[in-house]
NUDOMAR-725858 format. One line per 5 residues: number of its first residue (from 1); their letters; for each residue z, x, y of N, C-alpha, C, O. Coordinates in steps of 0.1 Angstrom, whole numbers. Layout:
// NUDOMAR-725858
NUM = A = Z,X,Y,Z,X,Y,Z,X,Y,Z,X,Y  ...
END
This chain:
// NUDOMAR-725858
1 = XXXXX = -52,62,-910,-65,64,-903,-67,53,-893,-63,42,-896  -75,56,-879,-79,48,-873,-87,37,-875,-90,36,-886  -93,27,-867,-101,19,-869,-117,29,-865,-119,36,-855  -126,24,-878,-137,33,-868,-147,23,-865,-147,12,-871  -158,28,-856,-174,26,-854,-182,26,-858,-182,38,-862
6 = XXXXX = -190,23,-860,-205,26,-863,-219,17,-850,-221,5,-848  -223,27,-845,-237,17,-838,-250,24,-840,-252,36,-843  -258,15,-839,-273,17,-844,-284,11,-831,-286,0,-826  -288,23,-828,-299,23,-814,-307,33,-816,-307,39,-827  -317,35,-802,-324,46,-798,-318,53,-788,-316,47,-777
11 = XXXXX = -316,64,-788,-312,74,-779,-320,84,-772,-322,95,-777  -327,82,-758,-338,85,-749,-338,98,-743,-327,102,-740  -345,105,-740,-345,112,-726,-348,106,-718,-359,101,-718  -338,104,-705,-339,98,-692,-341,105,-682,-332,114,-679  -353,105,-676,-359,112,-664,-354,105,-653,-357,93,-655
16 = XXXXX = -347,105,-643,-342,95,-633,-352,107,-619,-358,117,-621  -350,101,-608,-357,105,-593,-346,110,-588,-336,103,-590  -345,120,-583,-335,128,-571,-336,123,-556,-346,119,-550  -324,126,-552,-323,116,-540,-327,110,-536,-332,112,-525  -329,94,-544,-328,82,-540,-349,82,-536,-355,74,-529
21 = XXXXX = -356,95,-541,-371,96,-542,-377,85,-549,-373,82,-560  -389,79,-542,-395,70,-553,-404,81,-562,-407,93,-559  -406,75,-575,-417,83,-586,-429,88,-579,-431,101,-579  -435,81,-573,-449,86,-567,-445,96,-556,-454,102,-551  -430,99,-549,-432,112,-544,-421,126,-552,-413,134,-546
26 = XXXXX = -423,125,-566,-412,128,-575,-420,141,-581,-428,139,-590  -419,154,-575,-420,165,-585,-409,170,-595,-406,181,-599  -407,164,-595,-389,173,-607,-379,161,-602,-377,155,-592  -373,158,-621,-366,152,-623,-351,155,-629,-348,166,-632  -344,145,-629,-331,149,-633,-330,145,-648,-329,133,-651
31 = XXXXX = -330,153,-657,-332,152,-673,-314,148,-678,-305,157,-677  -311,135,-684,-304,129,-688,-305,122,-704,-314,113,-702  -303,121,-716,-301,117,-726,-293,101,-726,-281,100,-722  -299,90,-731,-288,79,-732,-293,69,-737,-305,71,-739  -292,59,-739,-295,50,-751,-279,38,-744,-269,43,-740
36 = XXXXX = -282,24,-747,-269,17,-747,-264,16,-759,-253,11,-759  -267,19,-771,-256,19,-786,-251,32,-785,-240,33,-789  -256,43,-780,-252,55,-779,-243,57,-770,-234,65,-772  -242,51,-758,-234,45,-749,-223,39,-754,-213,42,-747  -221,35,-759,-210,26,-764,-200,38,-773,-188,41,-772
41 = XXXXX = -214,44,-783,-202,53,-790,-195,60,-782,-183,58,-782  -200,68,-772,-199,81,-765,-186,73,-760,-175,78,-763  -184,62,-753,-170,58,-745,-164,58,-756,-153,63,-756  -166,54,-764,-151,47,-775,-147,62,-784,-137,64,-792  -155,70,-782,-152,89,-785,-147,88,-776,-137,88,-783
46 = XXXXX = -142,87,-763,-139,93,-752,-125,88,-753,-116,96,-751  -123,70,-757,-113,69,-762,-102,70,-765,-91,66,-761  -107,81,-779,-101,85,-789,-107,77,-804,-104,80,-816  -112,69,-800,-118,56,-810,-129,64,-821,-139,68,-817  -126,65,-834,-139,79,-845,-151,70,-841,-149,58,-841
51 = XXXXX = -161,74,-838,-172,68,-837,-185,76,-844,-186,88,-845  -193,65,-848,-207,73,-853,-215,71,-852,-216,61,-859  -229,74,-847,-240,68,-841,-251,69,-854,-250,77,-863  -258,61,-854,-271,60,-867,-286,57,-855,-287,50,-846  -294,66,-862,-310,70,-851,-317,74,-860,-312,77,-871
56 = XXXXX = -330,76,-857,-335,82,-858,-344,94,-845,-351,90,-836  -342,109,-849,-350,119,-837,-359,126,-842,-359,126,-855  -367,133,-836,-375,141,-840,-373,156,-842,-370,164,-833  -376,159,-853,-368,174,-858,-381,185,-844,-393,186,-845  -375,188,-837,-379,192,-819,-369,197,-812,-358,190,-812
61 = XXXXX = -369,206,-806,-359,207,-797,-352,198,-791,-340,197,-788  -365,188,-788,-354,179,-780,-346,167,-788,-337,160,-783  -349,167,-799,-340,159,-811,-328,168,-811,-318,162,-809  -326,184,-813,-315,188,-812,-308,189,-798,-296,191,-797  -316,188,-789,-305,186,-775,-301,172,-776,-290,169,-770
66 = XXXXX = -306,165,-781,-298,153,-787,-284,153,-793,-273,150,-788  -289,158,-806,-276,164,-815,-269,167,-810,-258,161,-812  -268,183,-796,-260,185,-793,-248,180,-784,-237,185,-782  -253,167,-776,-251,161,-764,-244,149,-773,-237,141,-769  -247,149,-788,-237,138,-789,-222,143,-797,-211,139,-798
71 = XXXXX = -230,155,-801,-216,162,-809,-206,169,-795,-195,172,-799  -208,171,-785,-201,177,-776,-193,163,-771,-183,165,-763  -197,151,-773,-188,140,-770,-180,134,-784,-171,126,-785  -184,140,-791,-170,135,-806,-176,129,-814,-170,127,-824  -194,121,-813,-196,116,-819,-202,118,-833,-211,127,-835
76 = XXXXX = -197,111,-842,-199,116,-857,-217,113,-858,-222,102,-856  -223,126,-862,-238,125,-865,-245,127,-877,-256,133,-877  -238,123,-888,-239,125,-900,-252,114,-906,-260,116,-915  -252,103,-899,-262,95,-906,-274,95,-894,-277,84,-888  -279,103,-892,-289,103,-881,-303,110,-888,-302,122,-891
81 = XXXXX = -311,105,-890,-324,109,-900,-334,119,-886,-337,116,-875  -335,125,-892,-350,132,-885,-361,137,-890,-361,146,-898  -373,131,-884,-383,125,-885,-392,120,-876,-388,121,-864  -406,114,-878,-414,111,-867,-415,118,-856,-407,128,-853  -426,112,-847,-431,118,-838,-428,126,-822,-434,135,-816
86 = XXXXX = -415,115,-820,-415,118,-806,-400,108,-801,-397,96,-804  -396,117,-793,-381,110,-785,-386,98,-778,-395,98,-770  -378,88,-782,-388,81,-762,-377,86,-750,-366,92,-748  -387,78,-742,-380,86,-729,-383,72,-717,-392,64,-718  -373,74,-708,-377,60,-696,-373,71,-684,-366,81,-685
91 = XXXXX = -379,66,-674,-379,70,-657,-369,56,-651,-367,44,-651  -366,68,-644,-354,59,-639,-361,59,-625,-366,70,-624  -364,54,-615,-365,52,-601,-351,46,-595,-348,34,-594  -345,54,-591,-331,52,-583,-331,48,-570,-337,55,-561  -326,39,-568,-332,25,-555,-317,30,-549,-307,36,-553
96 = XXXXX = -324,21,-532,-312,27,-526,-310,10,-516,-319,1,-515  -294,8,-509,-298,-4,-501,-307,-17,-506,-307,-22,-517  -316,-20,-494,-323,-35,-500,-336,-25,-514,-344,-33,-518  -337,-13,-520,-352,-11,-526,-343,-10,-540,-336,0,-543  -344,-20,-548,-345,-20,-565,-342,-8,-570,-348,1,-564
101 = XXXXX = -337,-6,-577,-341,7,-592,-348,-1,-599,-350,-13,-598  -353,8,-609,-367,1,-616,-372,12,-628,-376,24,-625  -371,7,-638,-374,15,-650,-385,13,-653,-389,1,-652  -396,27,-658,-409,25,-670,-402,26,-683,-390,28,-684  -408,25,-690,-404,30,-707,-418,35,-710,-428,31,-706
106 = XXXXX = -414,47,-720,-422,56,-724,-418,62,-740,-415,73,-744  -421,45,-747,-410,48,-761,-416,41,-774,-412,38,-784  -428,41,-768,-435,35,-776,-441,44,-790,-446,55,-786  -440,41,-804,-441,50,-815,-430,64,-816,-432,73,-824  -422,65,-809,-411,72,-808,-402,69,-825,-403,59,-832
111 = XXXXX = -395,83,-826,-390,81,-836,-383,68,-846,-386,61,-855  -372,71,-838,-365,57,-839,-371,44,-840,-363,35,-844  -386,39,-838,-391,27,-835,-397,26,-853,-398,16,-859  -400,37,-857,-402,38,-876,-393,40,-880,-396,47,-890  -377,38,-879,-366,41,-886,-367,26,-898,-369,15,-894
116 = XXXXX = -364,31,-909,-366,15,-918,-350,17,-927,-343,27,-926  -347,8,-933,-335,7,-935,-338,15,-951,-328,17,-958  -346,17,-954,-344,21,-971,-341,40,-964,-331,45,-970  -348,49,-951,-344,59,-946,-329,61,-949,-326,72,-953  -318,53,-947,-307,55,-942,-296,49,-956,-300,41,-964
121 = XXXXX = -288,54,-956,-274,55,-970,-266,44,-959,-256,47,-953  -272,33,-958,-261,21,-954,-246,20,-956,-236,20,-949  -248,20,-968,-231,19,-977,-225,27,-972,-216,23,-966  -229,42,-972,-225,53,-971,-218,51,-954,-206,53,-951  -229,47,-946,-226,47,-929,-218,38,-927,-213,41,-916
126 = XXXXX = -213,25,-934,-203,13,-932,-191,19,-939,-181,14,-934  -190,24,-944,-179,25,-955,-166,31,-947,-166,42,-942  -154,21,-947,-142,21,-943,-143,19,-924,-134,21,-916  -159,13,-922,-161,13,-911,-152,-3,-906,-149,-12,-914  -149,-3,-888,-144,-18,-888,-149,-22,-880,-144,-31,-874
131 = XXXXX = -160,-17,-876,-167,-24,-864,-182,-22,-858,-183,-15,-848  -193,-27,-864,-209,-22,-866,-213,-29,-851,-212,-42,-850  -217,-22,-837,-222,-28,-829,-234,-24,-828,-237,-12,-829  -246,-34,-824,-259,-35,-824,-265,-44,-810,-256,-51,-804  -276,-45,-804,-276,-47,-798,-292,-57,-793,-296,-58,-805
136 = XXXXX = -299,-62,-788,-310,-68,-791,-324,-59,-781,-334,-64,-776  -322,-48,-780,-329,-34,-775,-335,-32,-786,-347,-30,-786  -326,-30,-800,-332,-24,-808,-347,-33,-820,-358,-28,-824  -341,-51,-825,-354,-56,-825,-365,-58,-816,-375,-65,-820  -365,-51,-803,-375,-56,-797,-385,-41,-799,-395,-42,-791
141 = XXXXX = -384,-32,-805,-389,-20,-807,-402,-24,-813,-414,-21,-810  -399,-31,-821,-409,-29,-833,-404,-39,-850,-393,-39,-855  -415,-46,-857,-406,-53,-870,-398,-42,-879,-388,-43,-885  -406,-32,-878,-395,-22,-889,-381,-20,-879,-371,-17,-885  -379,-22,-867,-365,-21,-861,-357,-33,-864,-345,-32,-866
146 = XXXXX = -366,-50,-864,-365,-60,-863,-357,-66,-878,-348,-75,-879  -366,-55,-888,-361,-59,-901,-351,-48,-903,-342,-52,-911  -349,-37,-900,-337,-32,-899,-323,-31,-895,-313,-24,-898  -328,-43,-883,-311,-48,-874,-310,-63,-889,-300,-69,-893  -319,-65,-891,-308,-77,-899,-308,-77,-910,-303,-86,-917
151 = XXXXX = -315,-63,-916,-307,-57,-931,-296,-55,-933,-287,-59,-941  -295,-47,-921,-275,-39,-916,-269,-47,-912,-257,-45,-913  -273,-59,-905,-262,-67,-903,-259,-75,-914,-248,-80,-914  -265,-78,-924,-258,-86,-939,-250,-76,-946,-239,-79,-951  -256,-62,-946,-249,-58,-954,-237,-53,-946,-229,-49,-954
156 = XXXXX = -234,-52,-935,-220,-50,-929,-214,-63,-934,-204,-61,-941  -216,-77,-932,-208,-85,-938,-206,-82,-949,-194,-82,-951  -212,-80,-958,-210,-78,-972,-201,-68,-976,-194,-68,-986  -201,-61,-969,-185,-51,-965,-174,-51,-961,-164,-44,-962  -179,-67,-955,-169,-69,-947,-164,-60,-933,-153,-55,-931
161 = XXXXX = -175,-60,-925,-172,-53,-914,-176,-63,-900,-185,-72,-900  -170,-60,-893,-172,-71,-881,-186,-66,-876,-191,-55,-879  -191,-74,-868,-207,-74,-862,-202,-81,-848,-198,-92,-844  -206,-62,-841,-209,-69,-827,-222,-70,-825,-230,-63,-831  -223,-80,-817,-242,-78,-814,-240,-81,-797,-231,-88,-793
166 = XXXXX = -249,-74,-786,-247,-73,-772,-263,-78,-773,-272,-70,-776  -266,-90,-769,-280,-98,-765,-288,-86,-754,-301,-86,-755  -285,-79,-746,-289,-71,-739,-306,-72,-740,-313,-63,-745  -311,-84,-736,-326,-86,-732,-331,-80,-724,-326,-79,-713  -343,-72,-729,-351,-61,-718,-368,-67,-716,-377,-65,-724
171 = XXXXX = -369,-75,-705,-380,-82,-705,-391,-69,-702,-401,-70,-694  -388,-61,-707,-400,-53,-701,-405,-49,-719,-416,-43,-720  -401,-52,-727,-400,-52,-744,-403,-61,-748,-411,-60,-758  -400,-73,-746,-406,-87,-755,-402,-97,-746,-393,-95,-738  -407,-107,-747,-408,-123,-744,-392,-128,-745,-384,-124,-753
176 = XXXXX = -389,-136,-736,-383,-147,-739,-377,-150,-757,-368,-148,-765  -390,-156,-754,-394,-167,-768,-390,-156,-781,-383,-157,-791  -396,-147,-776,-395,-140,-791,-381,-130,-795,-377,-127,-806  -374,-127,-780,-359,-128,-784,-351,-142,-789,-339,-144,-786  -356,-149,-793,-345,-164,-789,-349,-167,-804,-341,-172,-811
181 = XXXXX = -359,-165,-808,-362,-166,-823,-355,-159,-834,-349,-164,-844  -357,-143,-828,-347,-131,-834,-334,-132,-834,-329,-128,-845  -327,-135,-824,-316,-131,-824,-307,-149,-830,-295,-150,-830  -315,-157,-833,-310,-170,-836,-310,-167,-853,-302,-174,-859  -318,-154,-862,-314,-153,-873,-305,-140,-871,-307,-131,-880
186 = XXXXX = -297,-137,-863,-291,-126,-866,-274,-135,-865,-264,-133,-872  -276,-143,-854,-260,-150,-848,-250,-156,-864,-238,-157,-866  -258,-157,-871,-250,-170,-884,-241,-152,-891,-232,-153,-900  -247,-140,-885,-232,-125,-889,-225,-125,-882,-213,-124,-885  -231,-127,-867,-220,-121,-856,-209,-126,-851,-207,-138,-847
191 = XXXXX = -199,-114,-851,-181,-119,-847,-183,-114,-834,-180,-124,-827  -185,-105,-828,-183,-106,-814,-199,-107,-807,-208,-101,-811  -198,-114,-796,-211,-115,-788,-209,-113,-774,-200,-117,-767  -219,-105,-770,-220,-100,-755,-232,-106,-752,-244,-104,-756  -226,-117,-742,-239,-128,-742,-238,-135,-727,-227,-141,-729
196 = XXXXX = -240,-138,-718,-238,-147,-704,-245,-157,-701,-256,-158,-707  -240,-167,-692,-250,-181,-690,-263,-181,-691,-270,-189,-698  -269,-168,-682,-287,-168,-684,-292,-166,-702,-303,-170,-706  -285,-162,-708,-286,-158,-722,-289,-174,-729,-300,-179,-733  -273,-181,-727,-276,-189,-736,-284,-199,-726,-286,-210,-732
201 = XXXXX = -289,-199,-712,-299,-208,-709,-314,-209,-713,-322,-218,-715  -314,-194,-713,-328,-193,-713,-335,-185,-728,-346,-186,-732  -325,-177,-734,-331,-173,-750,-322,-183,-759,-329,-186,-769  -311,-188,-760,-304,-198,-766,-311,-216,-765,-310,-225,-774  -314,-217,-754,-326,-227,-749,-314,-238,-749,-316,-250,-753
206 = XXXXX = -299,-234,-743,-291,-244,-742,-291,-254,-732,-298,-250,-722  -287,-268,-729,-284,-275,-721,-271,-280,-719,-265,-289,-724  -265,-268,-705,-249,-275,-702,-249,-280,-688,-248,-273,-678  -248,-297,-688,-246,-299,-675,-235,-295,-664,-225,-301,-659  -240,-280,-660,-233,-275,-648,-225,-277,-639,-215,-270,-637
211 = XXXXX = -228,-291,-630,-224,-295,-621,-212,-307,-624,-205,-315,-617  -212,-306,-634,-197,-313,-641,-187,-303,-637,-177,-309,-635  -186,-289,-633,-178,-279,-638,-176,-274,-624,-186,-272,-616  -166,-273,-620,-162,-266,-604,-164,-250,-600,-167,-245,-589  -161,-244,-616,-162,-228,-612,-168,-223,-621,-168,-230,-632
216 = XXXXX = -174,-210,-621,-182,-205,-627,-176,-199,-643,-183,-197,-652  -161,-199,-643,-156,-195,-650,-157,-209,-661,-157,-205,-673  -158,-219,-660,-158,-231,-664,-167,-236,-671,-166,-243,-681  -180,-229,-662,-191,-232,-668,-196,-223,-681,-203,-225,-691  -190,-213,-677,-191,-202,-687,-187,-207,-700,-193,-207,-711
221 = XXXXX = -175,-212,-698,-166,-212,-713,-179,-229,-717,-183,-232,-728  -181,-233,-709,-193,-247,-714,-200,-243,-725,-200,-249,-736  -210,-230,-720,-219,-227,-727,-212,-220,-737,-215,-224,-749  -202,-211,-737,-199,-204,-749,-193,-216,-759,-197,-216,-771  -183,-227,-756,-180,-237,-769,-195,-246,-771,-194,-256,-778
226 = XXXXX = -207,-244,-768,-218,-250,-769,-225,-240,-779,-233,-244,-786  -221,-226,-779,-224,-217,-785,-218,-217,-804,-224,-218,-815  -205,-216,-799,-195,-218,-809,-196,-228,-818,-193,-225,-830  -202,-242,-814,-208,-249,-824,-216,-248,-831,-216,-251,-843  -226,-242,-824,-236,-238,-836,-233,-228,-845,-236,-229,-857
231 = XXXXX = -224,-216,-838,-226,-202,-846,-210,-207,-848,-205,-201,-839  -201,-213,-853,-187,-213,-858,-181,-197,-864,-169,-194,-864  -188,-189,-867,-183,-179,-869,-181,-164,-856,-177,-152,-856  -186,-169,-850,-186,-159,-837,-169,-159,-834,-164,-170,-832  -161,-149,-832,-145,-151,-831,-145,-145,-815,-136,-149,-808
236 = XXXXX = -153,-140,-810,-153,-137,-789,-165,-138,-788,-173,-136,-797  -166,-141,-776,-179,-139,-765,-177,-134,-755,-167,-139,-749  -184,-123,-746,-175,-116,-736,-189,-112,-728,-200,-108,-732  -184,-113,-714,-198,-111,-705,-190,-107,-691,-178,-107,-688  -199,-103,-683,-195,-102,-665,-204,-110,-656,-215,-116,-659
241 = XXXXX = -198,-110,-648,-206,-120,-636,-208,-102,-627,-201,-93,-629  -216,-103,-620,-220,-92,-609,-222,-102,-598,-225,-114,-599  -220,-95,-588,-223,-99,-572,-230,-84,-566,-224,-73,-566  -246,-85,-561,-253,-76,-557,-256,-75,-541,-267,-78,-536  -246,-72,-535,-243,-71,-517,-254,-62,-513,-260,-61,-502
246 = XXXXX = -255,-54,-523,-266,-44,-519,-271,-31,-532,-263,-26,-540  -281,-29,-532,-284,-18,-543,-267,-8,-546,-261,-7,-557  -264,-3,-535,-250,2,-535,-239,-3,-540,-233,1,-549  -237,-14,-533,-228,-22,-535,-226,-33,-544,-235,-40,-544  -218,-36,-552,-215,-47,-557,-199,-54,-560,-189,-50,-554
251 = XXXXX = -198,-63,-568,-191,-66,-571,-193,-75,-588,-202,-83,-592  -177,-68,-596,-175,-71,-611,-166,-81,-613,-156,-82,-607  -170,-88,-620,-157,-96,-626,-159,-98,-646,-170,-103,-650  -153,-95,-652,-157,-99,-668,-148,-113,-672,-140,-121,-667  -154,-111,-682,-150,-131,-692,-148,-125,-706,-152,-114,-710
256 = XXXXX = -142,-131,-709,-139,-129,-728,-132,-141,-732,-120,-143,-729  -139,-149,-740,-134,-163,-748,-133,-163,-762,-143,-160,-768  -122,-166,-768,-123,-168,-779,-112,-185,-782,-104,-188,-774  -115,-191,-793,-103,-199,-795,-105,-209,-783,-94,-213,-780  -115,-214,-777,-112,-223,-769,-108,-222,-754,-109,-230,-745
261 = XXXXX = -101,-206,-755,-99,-205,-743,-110,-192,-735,-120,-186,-741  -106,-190,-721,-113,-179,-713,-101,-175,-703,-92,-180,-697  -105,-162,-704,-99,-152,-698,-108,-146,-691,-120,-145,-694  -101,-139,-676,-113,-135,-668,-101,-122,-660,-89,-123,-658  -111,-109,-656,-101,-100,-651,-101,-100,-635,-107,-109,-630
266 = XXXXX = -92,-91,-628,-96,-92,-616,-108,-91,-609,-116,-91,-618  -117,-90,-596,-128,-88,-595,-128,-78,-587,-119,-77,-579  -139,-66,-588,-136,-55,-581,-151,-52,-573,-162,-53,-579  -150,-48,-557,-164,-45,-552,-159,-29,-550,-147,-25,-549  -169,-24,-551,-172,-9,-553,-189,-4,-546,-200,-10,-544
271 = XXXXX = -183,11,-546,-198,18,-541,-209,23,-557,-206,29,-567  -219,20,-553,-220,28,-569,-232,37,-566,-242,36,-559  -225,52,-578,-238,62,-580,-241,63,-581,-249,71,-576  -245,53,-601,-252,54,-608,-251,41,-618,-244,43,-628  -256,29,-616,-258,16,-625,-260,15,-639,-254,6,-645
276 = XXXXX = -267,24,-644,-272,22,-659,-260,30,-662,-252,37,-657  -263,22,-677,-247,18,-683,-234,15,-683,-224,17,-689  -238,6,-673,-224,2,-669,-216,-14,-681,-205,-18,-683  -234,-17,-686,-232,-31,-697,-224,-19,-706,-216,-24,-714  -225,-12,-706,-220,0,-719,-209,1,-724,-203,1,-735
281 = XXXXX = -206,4,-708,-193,7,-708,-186,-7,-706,-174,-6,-709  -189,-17,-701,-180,-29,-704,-179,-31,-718,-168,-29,-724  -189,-35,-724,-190,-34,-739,-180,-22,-749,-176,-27,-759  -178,-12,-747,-172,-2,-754,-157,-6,-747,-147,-4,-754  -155,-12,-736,-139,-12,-735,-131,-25,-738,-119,-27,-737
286 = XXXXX = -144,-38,-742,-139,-44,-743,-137,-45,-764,-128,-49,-771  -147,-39,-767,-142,-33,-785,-135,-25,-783,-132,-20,-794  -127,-17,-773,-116,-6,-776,-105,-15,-775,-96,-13,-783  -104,-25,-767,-93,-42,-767,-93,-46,-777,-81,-50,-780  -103,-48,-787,-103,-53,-799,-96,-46,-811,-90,-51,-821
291 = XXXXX = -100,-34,-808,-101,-25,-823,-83,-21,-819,-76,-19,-828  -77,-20,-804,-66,-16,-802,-55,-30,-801,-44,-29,-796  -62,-42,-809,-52,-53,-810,-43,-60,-794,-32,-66,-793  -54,-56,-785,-49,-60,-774,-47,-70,-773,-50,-75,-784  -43,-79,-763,-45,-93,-758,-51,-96,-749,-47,-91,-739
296 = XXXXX = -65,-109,-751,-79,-106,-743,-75,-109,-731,-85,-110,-724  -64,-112,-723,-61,-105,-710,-65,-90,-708,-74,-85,-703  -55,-86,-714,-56,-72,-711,-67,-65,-717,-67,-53,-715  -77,-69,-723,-89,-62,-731,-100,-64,-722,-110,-57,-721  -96,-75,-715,-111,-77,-700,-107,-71,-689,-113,-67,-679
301 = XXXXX = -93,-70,-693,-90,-60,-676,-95,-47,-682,-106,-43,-678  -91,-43,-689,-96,-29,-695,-110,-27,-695,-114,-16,-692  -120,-39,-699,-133,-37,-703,-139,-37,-685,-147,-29,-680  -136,-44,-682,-138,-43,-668,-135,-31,-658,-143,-25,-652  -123,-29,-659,-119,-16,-656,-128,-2,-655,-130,5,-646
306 = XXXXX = -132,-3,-666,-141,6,-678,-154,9,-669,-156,20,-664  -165,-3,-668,-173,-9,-664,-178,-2,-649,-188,3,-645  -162,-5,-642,-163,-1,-623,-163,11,-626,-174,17,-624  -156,15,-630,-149,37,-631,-166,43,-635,-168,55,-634  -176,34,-640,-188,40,-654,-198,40,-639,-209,47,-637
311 = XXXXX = -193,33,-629,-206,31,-621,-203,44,-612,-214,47,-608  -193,53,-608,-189,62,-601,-197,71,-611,-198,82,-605  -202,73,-621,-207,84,-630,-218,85,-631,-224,75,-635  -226,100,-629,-240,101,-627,-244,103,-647,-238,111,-654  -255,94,-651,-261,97,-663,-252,87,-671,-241,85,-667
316 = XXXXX = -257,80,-683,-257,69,-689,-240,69,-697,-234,58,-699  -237,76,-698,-223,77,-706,-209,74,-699,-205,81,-691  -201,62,-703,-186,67,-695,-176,80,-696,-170,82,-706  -176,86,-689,-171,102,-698,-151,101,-685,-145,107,-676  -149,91,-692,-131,85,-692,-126,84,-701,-129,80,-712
321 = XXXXX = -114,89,-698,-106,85,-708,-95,70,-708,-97,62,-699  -88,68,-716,-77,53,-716,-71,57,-705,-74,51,-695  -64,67,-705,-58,70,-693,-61,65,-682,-57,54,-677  -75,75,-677,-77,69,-666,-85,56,-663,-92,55,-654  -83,49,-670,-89,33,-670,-76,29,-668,-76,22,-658
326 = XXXXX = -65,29,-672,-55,22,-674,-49,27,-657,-42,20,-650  -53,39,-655,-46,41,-641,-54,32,-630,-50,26,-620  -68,36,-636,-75,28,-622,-67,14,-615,-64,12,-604  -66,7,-630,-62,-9,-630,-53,-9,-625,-53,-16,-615  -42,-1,-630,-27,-1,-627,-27,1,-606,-23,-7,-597
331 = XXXXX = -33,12,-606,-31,21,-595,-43,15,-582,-39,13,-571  -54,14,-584,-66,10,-578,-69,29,-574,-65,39,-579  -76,26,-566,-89,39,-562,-77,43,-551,-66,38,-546  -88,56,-548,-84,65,-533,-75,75,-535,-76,83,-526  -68,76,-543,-56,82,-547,-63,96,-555,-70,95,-565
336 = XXX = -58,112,-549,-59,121,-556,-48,123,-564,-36,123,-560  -51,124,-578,-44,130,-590,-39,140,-591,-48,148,-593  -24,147,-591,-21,157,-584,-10,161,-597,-3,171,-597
END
């Protein structure tokens, strides 16, 4: 048998704006489903990687268009409780050039934000699992989410199952301060971290003198062995640097350290269609490197890879396969498949 997954989030209705419309001239929207833990499964299903998502939805229609949008991507929905009131949902305002995209949230008392850990057969959802990713989206919900990301993260150690955690700070959900609190009792589980300089400058509350350091890649690996001291059990740290030329435009590069060293992939600028989820999909290809025993060269080219191809795709999901990640890299763009 494979190596499998398990992740634990909220999974949204996403209202996004049609052509590049702000909200205030927005009669009709484009209805999309997505969540970043659900994100992560949905690529590592796409894979080939068994994955299984843990939520809670609301027994509603739109809890089963849920269901069905995750079972038509492979993902196992067996430990998914339904219950409570209401899906949340966020608006996407899709920015164009110099004007922002810019999200509301609309997720407040939503199902998932009362999911408690006694709801759910833990043992049951870990078991023969090798890789529990979580993310810091989901303590900022609410304490019953707060005390449920670090029930499941003990008892995945206690399983013995690896703990990813992706810091993924949403300042429109909590403070600073009160991520840097949280996520300082969850780090003494976690083996893999998705975490970048602003992270550990500003919720880690680190001090790395910078300007000792010539390149950014440098500085990176600063903060993450500054990291590593404290948390000695963390085995990677993996992040991207972006360059934002324009709403459209950008430019990728990823990092992944372990062991003292850093590795970094090529850097790619691209057009993009659709931004959200793209942390997702870096995140899901850089655990498909992992879980596929790569070497973190080749797991940041991959995860990076992953990342560019996710921004060409409309709606929160990377819906690629290894293949075509591995061709992108190999091959670069432009080229019809014939």
């Amino acid at each position: 048998m494979g190596k499998k997954i398990v992740t634990l989030g909220e999974i949204m209705l996403r209202l996004s704006t049609i052509d590049n419309k702000r909200i205030i001239q927005s009669n009709s929207f484009q209805a999309d489903y997505g969540g970043g833990e659900a994100n992560v499964a949905i690529s590592l299903s796409n894979f080939g990687i068994e994955s299984s998502f843990i939520t809670k939805l609301p027994e509603n229609y739109l809890g089963e268009c849920v269901l069905r949008y995750l079972k038509a991507n492979q993902v196992n929905t067996n430990n998914i409780v339904l219950g409570g009131e209401r899906l949340g949902t966020y608006y996407l305002e899709v920015g164009s050039g110099v004007r922002n995209s810019s999200v509301i949230y609309d997720r407040k008392y939503s199902s998932f934000s009362t999911l408690t850990y006694e709801e759910l057969n833990v043992e049951k959802a870990l078991k023969d699992v090798y890789i529990l990713h979580l993310s810091g989206i989901t303590p900022a919900l609410s304490e019953s989410c707060k005390d449920l990301t670090l029930k499941i993260i003990k008892k995945a150690k206690e399983m013995g199952v690896l703990v990813s955690f992706d810091f993924n700070f949403r300042g429109k959900l909590w403070t600073v301060e009160e991520a840097g609190k949280t996520f300082k009792e969850y780090l003494p589980y976690v083996d893999i971290c998705f975490a970048g300089i602003l992270d550990g400058k500003y919720i880690l509350k680190l001090n790395v003198d910078e300007e000792k350091y010539d390149s950014f890649s440098e500085i990176l690996k600063a903060y993450y062995k500054e990291i590593n001291t404290i948390y000695p059990n963390i085995k990677y740290f993996i992040s991207t640097k972006r360059e934002i030329h324009s709403v459209d435009d950008n430019s990728l590069e990823g990092f992944i350290y372990s062991k003292g060293c850093i590795y970094n992939s090529k850097k790619y600028r691209f057009s993009i269609v659709d931004r959200v989820g793209g942390g997702d999909a870096f995140a899901a290809g850089a655990l498909y490197g992992i879980i596929q025993d790569m070497n973190l060269k080749d797991t940041v080219e991959f995860a990076t890879g992953a990342s560019v191809i996710k921004h060409t795709i409309k709606g929160d999901a990377n819906l690629v396969s290894v293949e075509e990640v591995e061709n992108f890299i190999t091959n670069g763009a432009g080229k019809i498949s014939r």
